[in-house]
N, C-alpha and C positions, 0 to 999 in steps of 0.2 A: 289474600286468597284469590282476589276475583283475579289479580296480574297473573297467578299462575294458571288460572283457568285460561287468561286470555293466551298468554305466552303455548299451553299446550295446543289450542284451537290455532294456533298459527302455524305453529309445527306440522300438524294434522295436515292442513291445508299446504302448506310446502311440501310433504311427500306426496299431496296429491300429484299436483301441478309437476313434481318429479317424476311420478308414475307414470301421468299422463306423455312428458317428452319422451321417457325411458322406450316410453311403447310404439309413440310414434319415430322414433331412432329406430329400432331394430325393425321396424317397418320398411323403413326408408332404407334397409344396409338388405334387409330382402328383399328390398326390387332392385335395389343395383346387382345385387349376385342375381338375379332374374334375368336382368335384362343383358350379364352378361354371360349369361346362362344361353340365351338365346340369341346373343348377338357371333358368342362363340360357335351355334353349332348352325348359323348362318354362314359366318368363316369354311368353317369347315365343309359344309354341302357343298358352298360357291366351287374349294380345290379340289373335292373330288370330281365334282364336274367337268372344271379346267382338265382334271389327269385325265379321263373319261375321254372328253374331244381328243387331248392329245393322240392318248394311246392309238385313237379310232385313225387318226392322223395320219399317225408310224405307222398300223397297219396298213392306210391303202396307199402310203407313198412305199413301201417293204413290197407289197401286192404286187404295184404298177413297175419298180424296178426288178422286181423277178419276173414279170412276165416280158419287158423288155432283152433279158438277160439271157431270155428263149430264144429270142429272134435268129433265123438262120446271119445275116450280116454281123450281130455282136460276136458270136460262136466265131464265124470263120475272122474277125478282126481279132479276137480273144486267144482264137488259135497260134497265129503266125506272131502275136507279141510274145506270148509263150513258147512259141518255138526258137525264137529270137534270142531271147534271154537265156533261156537253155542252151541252145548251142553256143553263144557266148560264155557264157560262165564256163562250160566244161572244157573252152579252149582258154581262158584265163585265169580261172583258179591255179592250174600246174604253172603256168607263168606267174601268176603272184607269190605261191608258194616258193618258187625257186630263184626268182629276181629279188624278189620284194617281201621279203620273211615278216618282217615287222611288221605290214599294216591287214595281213591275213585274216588278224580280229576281228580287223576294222569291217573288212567283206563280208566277214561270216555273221557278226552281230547283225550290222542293218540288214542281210537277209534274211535273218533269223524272226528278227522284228516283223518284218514284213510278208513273210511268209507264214509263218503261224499264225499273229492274228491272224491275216486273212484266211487261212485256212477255218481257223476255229469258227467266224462270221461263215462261212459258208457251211461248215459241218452244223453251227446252230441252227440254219435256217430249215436242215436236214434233219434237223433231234440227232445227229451224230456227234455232237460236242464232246460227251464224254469219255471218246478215242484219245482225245487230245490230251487226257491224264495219264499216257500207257507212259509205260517205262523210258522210251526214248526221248519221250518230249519233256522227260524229268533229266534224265541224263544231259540233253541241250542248257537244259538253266543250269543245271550243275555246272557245266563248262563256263556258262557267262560269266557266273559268281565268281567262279577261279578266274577267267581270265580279268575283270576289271573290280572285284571287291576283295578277295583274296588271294592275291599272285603270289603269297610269300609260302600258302596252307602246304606242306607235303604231304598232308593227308589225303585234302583236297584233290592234291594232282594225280595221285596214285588212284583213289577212286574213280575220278573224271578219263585217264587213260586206260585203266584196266576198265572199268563200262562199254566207252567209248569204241576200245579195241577187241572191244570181246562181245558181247550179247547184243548193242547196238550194229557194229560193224556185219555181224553173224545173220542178222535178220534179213541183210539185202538178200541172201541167198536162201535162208527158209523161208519168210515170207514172198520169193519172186520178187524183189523188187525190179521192176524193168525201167531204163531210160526213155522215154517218149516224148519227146521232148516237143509237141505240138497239144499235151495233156498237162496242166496245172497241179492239179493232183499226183502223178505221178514223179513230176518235176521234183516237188514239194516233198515227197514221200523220201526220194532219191538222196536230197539234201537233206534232208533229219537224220537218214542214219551214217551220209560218207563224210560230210563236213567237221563234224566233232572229232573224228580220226585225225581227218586228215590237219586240219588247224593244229592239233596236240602235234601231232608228230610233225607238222613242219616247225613247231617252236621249239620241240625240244632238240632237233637234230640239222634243221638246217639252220638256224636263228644265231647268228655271233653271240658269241659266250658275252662279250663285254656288252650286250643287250639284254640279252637272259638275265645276266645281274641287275641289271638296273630294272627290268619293268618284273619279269617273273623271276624272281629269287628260290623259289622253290626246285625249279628245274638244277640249278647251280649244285645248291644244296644236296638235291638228292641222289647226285652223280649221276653215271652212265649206266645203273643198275638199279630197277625197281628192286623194295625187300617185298621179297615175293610172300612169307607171311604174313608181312601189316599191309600189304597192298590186296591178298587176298581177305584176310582178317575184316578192314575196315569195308571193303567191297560189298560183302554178306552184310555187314551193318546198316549201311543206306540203300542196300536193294530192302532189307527186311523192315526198314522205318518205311521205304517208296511205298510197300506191299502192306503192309499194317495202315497206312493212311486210304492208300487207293482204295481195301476193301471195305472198313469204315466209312469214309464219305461216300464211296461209288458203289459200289456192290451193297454194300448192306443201307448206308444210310437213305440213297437213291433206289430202290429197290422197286416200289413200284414206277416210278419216271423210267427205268431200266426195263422194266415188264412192259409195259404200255407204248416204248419206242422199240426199234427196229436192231434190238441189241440181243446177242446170247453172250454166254461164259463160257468164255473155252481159256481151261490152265488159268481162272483164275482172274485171265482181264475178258474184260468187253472185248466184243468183236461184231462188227456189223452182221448182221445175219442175212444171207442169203434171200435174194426176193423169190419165194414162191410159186410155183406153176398154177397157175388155174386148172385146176383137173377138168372140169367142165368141158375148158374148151381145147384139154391137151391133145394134140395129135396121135392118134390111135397107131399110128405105124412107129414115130418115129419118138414118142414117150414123151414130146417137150411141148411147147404153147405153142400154138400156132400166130 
């Protein structure tokens, strides 16, 4: 009897001494989640800080390069590389197009690269970025895809030249497009809507057949006659997906960034909006700002 009294008293005493490490374990796994509880939102303060300086960074290095980018000497050096380039290209695109059919792509891609972003970086610095989702600058990447991801699609080709040759081509004359070739912008503008033509139709009709087969299959394929109802057909399709996305993310989903920047809807897309008269200090005779 007394063995089992002792045997129980030791038992007793062994949960103690159990209870007792039990308690100081979950003790000790609460200050390690404590400590990294607070070593993680030390972490965390230190990167948002880092982003903090950064961002402060970007903006006064973004600052000090727009305010440079004012300067009368950049302007007039900005001017005549752009004039340069411009009147170069308009006297050698028709030459590469008709020498040199094959590597026309090649011209039109790295312009394209180059010209758009940079267009897009200067219409963001502007809050105009969201121009750069209108119709034509959808129509350009449709062309890209066809020409180096899909050269075989006929669907592809038929949308990319019925766009191309029709409502992109169209706009140089409703929208005014004008050559200016001392204007980056208009340069820019020039080339988004005459290059996607002109590229299609130099590959489909001056490019040797025994080329066409080999890089773009589709043109072969589709002979010397778009079908004019799956070319019109498929056409309404990817302007109505263009138009169903653009209004969903830009018009409606962007909606107030679109209110708050320098945008109206006219038919649908964005359109820069007209800057304003100060009526205050409009000229009384002649109706405009002085």
């Amino acid at each position: 009897m007394m063995e089992n009294n002792n045997f129980i008293e030791q038992e007793e005493d062994n949960n103690d001494e159990l209870d007792i490490y039990d308690f100081l374990e979950v003790i000790a796994i609460e200050e390690r989640k404590e400590y990294s509880r607070q070593r993680w939102q030390r972490t965390k303060e230190e990167v948002e800080e880092q982003k903090r300086l950064l961002r402060s960074q970007l903006e006064k290095h973004i600052h000090l390069l727009s305010e440079n980018l004012k300067k009368p000497n950049f302007i007039r050096t900005r001017d005549k590389i752009t004039f340069t380039i411009g009147v170069a290209n308009t006297c050698f695109s028709p030459l590469i197009a008709a020498k040199w059919p094959q590597i026309l792509p090649i011209v039109y891609t790295v312009q394209a690269f180059f010209l758009i972003t940079l267009r897009f970086f200067i219409y963001k610095s502007k809050h105009w970025h969201y121009s750069v989702f209108d119709l034509c600058y959808f129509v350009n990447l449709l062309t890209l895809i066809y020409l180096w991801i899909l050269p075989s699609s006929k669907i592809l080709l038929a949308v990319c030249y019925s766009l191309a040759h029709g409502p992109v081509a169209l706009a140089i004359v409703l929208w005014r497009n004008s050559l200016v070739f001392h204007s980056f912008d208009k340069v820019t503008s020039i080339f988004i809507h005459l290059y996607p033509p002109l590229t299609l139709f130099t590959l489909r009709w001056l490019l040797p057949v025994d080329l066409q087969l080999k890089y773009y299959p589709a043109i072969v394929n589709t002979g010397s006659n778009l079908p004019i109802g799956t070319s019109i057909f498929y056409t309404i399709i990817f302007y109505l997906v263009w138009q169903i996305l653009y209004y969903t993310f830009i018009v409606h989903g962007r909606r107030q960034k679109v209110f708050e920047s320098k945008y109206i809807i006219y038919n649908g897309t964005l359109q820069i909006a007209p800057i304003k008269p100060d009526l205050d200090r409009a000229n009384p005779r002649l109706g405009v700002s002085s």
